[in-house]
N, CA, C and O of each residue as an XYZ file, in Angstrom:
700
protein
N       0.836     -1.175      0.000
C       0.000      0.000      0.000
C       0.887      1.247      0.000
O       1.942      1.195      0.632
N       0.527      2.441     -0.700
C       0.913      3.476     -0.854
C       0.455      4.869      0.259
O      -0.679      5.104      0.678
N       1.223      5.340      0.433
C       0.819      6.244      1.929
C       1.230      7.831      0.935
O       2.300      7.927      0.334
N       0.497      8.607      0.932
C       1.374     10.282      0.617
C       1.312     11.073      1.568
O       0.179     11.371      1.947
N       2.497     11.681      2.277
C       2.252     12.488      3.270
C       2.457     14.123      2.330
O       3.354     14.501      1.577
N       1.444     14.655      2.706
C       2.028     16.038      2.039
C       2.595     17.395      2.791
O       2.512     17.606      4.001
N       3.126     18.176      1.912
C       4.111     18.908      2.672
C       4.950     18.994      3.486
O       5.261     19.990      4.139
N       5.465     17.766      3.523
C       6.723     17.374      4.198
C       7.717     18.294      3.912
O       8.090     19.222      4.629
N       8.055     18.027      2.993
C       9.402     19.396      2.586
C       9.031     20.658      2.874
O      10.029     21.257      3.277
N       8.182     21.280      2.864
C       7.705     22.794      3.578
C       7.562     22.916      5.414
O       7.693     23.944      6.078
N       7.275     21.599      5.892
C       7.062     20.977      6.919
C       8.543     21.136      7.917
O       8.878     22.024      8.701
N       9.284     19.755      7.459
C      10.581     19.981      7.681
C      11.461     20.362      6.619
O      12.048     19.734      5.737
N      11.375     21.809      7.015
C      12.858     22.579      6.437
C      13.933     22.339      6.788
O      14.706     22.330      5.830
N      14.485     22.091      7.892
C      15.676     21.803      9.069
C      15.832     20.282      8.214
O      15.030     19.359      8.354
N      17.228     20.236      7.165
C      17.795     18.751      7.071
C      17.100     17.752      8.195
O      16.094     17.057      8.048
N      17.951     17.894      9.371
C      17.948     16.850     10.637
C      16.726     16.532     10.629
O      16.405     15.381     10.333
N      15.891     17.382     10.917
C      14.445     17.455     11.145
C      13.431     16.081      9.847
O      12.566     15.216      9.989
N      14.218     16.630      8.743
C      13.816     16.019      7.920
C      13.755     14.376      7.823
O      12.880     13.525      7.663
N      16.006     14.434      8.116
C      15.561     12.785      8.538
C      15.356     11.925     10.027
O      15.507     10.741     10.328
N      15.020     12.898     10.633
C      14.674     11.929     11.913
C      13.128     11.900     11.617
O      12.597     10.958     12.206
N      12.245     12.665     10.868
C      10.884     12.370     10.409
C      11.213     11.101      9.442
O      10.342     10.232      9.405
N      12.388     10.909      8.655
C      11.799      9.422      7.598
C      12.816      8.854      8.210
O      13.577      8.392      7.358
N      13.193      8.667      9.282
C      13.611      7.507     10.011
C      12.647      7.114     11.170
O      13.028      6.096     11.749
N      11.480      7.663     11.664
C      10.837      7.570     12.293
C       9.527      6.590     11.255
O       8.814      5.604     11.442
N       9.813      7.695     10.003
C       8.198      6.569      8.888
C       8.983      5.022      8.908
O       8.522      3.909      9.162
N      10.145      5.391      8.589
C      10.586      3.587      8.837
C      10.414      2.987      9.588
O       9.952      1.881      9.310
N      10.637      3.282     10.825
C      10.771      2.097     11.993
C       8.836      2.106     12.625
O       8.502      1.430     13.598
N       7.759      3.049     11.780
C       6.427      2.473     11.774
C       5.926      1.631     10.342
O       4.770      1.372     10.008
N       7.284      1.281      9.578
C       6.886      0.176      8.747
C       6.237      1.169      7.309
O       5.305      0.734      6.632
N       6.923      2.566      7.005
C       7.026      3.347      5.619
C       8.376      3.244      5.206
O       9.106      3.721      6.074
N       8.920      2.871      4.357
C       9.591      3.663      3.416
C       9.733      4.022      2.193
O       9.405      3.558      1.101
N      10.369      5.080      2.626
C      10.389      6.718      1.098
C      10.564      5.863     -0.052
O      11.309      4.884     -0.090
N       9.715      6.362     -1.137
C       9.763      5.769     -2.274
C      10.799      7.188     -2.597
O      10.815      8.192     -1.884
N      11.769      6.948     -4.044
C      11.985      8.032     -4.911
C      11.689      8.994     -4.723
O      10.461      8.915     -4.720
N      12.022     10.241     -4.489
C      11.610     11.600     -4.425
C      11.852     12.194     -5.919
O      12.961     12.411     -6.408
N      10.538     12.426     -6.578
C      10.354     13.085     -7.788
C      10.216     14.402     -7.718
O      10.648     14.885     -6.671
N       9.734     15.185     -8.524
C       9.718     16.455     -8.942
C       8.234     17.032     -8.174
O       7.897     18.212     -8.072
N       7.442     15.752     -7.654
C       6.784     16.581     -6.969
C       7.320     16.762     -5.204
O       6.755     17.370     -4.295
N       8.081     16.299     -5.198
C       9.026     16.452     -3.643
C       8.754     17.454     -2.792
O       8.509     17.464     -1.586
N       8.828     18.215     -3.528
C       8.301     19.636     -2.412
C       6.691     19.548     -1.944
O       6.141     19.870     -0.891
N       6.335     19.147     -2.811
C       4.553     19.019     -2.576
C       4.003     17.464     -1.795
O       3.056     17.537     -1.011
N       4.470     16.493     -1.991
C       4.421     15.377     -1.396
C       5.552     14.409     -1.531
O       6.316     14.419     -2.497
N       5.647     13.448     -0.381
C       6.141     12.355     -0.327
C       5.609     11.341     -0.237
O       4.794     11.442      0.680
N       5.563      9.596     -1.011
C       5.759      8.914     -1.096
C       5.894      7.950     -0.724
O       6.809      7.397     -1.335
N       5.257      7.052      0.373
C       5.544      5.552      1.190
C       5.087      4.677      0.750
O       3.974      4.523      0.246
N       6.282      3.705      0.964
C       5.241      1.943      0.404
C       5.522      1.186      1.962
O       6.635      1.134      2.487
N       4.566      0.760      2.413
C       4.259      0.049      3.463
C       4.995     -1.158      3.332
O       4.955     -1.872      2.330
N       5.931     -1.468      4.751
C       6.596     -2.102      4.302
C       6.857     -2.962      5.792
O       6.009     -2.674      6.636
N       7.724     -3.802      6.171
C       7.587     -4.318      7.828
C       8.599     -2.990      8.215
O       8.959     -2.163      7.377
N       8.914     -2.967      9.404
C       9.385     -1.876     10.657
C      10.887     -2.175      9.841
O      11.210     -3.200      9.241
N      11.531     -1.148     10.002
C      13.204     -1.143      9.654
C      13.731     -0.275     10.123
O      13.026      0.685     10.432
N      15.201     -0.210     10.390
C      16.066      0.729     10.661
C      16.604      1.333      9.604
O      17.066      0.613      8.718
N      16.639      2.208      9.520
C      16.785      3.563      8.039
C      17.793      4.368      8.969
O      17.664      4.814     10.109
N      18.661      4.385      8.221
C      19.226      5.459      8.282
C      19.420      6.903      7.161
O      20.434      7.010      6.471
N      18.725      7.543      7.137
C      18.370      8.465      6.422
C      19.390      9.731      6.697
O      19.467     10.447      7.696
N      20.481      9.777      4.929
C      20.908     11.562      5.189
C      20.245     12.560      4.024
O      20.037     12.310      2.836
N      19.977     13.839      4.821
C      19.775     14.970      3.581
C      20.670     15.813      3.488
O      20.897     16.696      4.316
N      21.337     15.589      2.330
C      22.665     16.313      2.077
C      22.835     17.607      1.431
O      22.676     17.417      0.225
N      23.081     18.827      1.665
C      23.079     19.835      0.953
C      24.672     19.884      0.179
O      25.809     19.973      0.642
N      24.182     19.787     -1.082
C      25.097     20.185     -2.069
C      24.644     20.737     -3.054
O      23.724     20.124     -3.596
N      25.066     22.061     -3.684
C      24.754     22.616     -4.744
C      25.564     22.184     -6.089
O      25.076     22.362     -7.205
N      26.640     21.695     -5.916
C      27.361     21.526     -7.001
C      28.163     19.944     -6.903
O      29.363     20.027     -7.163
N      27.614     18.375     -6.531
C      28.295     17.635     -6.253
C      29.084     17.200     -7.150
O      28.780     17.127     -8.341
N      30.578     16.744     -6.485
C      31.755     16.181     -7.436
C      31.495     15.072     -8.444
O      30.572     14.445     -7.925
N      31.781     14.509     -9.543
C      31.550     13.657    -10.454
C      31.613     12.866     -9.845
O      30.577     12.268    -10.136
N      32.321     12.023     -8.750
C      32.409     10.863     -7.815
C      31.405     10.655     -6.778
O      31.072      9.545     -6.362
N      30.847     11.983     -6.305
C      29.760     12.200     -5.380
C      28.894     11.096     -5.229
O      28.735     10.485     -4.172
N      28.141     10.764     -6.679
C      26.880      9.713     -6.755
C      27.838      8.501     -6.391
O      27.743      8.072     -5.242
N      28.801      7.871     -7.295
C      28.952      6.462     -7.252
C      30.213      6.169     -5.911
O      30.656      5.043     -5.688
N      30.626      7.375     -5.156
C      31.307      6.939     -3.955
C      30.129      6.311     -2.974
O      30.295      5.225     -2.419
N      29.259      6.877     -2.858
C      28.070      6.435     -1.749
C      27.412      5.251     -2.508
O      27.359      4.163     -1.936
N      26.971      5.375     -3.602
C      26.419      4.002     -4.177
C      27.247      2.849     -3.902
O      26.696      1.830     -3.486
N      28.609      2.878     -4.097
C      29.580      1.748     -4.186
C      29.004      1.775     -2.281
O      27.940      1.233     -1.979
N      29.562      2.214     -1.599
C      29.266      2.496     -0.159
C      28.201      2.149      0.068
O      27.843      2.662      1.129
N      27.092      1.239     -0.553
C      25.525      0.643     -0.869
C      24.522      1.640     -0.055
O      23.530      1.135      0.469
N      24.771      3.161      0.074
C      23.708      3.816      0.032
C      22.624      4.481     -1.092
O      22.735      5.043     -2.182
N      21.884      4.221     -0.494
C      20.720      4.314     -2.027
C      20.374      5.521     -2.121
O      20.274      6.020     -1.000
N      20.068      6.455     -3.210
C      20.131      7.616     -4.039
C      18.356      7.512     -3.962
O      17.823      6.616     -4.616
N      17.507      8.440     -3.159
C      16.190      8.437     -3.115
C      15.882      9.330     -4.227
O      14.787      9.058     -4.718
N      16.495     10.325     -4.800
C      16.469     11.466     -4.967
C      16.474     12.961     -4.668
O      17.291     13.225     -3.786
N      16.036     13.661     -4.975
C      16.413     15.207     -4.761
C      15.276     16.034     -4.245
O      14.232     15.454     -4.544
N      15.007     17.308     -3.501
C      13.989     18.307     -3.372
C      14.875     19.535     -3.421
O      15.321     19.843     -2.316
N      15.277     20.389     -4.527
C      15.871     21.384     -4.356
C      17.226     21.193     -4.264
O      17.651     20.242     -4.919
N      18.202     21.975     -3.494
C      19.356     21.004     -3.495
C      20.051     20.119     -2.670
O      21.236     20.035     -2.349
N      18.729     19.270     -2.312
C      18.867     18.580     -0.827
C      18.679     16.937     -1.684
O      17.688     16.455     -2.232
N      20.049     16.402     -1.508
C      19.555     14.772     -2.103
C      19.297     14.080     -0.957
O      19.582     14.583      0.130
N      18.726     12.842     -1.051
C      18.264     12.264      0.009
C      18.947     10.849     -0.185
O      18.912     10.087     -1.151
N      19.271     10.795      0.443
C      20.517      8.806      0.797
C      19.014      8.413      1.978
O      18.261      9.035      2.728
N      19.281      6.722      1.426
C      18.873      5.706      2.377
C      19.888      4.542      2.591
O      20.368      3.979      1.607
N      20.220      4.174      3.845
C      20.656      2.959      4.132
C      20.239      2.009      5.371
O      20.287      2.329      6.558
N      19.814      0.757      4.829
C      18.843     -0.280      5.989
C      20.039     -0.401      6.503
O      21.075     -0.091      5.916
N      19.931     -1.037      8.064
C      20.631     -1.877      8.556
C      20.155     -2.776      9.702
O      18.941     -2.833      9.895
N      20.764     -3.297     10.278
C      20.395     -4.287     11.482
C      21.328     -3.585     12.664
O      20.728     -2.661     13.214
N      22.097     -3.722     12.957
C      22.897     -3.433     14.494
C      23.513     -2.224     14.336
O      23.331     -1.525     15.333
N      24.290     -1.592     13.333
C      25.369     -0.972     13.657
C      24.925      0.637     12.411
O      25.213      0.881     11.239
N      24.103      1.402     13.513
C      23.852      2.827     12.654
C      24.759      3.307     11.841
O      25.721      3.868     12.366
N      24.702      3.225     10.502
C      25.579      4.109      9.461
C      26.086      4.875     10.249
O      25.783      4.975     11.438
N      27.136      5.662      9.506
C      27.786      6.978      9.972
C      27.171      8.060      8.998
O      27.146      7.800      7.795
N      26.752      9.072      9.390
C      26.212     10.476      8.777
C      27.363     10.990      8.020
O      28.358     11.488      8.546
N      27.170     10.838      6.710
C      28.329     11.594      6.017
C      27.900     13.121      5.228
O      28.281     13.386      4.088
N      27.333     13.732      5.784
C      26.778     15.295      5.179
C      28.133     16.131      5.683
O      29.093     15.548      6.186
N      28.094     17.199      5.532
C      28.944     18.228      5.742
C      28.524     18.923      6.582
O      28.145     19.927      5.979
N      28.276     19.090      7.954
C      27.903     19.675      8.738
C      28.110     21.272      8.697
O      27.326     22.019      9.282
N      29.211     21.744      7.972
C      29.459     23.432      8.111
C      28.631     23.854      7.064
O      28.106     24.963      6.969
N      28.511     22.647      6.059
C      28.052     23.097      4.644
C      25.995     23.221      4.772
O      25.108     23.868      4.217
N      26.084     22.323      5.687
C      24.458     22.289      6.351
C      24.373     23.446      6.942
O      23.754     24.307      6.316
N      24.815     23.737      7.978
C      24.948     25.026      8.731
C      24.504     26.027      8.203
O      23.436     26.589      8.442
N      25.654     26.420      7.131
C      25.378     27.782      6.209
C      24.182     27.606      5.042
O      23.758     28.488      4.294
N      23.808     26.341      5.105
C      22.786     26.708      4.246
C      21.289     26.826      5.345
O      20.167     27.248      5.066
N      21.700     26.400      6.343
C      20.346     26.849      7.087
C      20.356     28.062      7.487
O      19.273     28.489      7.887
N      21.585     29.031      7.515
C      21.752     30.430      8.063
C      21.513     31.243      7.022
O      21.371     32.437      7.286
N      21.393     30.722      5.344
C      21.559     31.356      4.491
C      19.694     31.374      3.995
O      19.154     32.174      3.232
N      19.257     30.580      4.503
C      17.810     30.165      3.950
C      16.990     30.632      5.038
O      15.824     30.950      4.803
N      17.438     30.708      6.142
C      16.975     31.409      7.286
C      16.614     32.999      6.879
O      15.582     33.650      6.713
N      17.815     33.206      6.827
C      17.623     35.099      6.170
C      17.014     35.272      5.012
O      16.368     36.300      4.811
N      17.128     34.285      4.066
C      16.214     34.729      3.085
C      14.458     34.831      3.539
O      13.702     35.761      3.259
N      14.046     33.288      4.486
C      12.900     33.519      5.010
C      12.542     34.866      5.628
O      11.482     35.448      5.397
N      13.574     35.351      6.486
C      13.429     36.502      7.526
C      13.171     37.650      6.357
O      12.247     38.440      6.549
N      13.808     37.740      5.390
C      13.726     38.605      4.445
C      12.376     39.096      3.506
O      11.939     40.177      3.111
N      12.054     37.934      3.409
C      10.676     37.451      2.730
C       9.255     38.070      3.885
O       8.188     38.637      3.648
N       9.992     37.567      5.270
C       8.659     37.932      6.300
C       9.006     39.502      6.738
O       8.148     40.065      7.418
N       9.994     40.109      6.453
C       9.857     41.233      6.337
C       9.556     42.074      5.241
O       9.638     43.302      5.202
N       9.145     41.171      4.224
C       9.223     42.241      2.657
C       7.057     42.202      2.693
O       6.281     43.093      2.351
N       6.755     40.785      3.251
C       5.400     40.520      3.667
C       4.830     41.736      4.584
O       3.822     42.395      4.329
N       5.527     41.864      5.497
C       5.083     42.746      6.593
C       5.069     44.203      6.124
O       4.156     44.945      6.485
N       6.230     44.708      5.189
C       5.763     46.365      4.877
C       4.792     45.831      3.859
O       3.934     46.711      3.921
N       4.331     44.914      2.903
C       3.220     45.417      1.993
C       1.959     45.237      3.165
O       0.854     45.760      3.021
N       2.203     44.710      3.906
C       0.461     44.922      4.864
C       0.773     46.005      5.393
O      -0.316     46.523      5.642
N       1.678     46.783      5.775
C       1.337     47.793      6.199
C       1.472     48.433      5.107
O       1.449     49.495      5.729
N       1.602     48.795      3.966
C       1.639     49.594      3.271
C      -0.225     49.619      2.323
O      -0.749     50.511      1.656
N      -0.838     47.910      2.789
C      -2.358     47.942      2.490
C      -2.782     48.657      3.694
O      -3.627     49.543      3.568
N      -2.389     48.433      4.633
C      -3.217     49.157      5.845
C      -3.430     50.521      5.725
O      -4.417     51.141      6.119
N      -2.079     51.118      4.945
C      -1.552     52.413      5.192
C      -3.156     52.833      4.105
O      -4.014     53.593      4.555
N      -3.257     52.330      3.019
C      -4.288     52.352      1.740
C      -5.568     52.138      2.247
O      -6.529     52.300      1.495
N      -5.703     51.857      3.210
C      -6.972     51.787      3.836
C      -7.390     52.878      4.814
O      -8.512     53.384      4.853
N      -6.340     53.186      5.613
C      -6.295     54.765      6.390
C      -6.895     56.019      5.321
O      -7.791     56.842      5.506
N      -5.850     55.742      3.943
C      -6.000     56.801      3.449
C      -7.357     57.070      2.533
O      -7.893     58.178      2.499
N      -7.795     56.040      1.873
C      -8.837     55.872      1.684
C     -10.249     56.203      2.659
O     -11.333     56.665      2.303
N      -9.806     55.800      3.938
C     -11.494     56.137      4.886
C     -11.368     57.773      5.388
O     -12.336     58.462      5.711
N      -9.909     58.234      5.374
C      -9.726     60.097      4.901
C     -10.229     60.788      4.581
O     -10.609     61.844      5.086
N     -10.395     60.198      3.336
C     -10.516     60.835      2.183
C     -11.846     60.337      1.702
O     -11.987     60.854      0.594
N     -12.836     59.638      1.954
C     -13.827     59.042      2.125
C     -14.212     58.253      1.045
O     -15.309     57.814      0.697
N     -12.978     58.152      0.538
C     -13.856     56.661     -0.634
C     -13.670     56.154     -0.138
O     -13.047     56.303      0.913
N     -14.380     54.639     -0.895
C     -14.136     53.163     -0.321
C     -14.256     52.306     -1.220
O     -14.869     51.265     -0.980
N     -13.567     52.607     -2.750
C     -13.579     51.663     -3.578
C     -12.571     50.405     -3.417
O     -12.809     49.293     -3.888
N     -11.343     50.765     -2.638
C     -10.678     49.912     -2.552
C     -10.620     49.239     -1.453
O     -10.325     48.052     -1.587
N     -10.903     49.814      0.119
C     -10.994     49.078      0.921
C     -11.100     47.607      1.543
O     -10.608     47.181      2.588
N     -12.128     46.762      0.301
C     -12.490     45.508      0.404
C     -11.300     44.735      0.085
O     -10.833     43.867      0.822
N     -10.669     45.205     -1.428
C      -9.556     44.640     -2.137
C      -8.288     44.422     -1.220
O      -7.562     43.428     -1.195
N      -8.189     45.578     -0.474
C      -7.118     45.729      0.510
C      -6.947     44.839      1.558
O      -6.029     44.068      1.838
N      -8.088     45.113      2.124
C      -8.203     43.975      3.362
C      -7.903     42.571      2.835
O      -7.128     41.776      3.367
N      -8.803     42.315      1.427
C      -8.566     40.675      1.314
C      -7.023     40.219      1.352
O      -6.481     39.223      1.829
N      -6.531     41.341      0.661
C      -4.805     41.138      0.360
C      -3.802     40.977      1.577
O      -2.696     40.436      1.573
N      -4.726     41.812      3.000
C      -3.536     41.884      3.906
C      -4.130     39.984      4.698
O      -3.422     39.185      5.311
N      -5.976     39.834      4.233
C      -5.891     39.085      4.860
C      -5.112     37.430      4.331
O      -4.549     36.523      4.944
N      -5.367     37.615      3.275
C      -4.228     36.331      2.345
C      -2.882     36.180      2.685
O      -2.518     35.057      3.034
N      -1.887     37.301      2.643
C      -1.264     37.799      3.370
C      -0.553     36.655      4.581
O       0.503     36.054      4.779
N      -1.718     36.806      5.110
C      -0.828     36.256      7.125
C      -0.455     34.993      7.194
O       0.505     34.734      7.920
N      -1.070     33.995      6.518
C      -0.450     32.927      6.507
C       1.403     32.927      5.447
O       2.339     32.187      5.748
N       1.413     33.439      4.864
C       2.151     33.104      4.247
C       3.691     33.845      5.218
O       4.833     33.387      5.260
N       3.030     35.327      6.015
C       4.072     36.106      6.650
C       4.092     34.878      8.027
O       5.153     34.865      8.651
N       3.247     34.110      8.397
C       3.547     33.038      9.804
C       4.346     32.304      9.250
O       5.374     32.065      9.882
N       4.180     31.674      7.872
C       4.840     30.509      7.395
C       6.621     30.909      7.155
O       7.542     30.098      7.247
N       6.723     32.195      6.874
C       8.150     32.696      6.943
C       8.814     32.812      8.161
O       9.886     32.266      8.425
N       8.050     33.657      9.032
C       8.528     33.882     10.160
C       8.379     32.658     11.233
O       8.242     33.119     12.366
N       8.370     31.590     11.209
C       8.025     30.500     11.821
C       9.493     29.765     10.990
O      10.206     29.140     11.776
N       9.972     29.786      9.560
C      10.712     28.493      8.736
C      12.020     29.474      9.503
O      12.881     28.940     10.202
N      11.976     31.152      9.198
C      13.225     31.774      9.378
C      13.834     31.229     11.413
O      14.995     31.228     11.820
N      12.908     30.957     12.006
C      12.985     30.246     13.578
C      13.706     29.814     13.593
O      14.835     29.953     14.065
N      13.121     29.044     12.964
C      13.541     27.118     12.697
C      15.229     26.748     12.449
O      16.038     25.992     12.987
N      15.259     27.842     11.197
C      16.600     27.637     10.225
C      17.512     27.934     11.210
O      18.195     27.024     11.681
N      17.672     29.477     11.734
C      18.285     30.288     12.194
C      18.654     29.430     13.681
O      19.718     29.532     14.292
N      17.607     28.663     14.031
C      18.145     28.125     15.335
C      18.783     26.890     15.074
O      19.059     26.205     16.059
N      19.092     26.438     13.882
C      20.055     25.486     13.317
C      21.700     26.108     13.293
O      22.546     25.393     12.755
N      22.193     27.652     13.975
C      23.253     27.632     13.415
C      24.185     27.406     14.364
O      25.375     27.337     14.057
């Protein structure tokens, strides 16, 4: 049987985060199928008995020509990609893989994706105030053609300024 969890990748932003969530679907008897192109939007389980997974998400933007087939030879399996995060699986029985990511290289990309969030929830926050500001000036001046338009915009708006200011948290407390 097939399981889709969605928004996982928007979910857990934080690497770690990511795989102690699909090392956790493993050992309740999921594991990650392939991560395709819809990756960001959903993931993928085939029901399977309980296992030990050891799951890494590796940030590399530019991996070496050896990159893929050093870890393959190393019989970790290539799930695929979400952005520039590939995803390794390896089963085992007794003896937990060793985590081979780059920890400084993780780091800076959570400090670097952090600020862009923070950036984003501050670029969110002056256009609501800058609708708010359009709504002041408008009940002034006593029209009210736009008023409705405004509001809907600041109210669409808030989720997306929580969803920044909540990922920029997250990242930033990764450094």
């Amino acid at each position: 049987m097939k399981v889709k969890r969605w928004l996982v990748a928007l979910k857990k932003i934080v690497p770690t985060e990511m795989e102690r969530y699909l090392e956790e679907m493993a050992a309740e008897g999921y594991q990650l199928k392939s991560v395709g192109e819809m990756g960001l939007f959903y993931f993928e389980f085939d029901e399977t008995e309980n296992k030990k997974s050891k799951y890494v998400v590796d940030i590399s933007a530019l991996p070496k020509v050896s990159y893929m087939e050093t870890l393959l030879k190393k019989e970790w399996e290539y799930l695929g990609r979400t952005g520039n995060c590939y995803i390794w699986r390896k089963n085992y029985e007794d003896k937990r893989p060793e985590d081979f990511a780059d920890k400084i290289c993780r780091k800076k990309h959570c400090f670097r994706l952090g600020m862009i969030f923070a950036l984003f929830a501050i670029l969110i926050g002056i256009l609501m105030c800058g609708l708010g500001w359009g709504i002041m000036f408008e009940l002034r001046q006593g029209v009210k053609d736009h008023i409705l338009a405004y509001g809907i915009e600041i109210i669409l708006q808030i989720p997306f300024l929580i969803y920044f200011i909540w990922g920029a948290r997250k990242l930033l407390a990764e450094r």
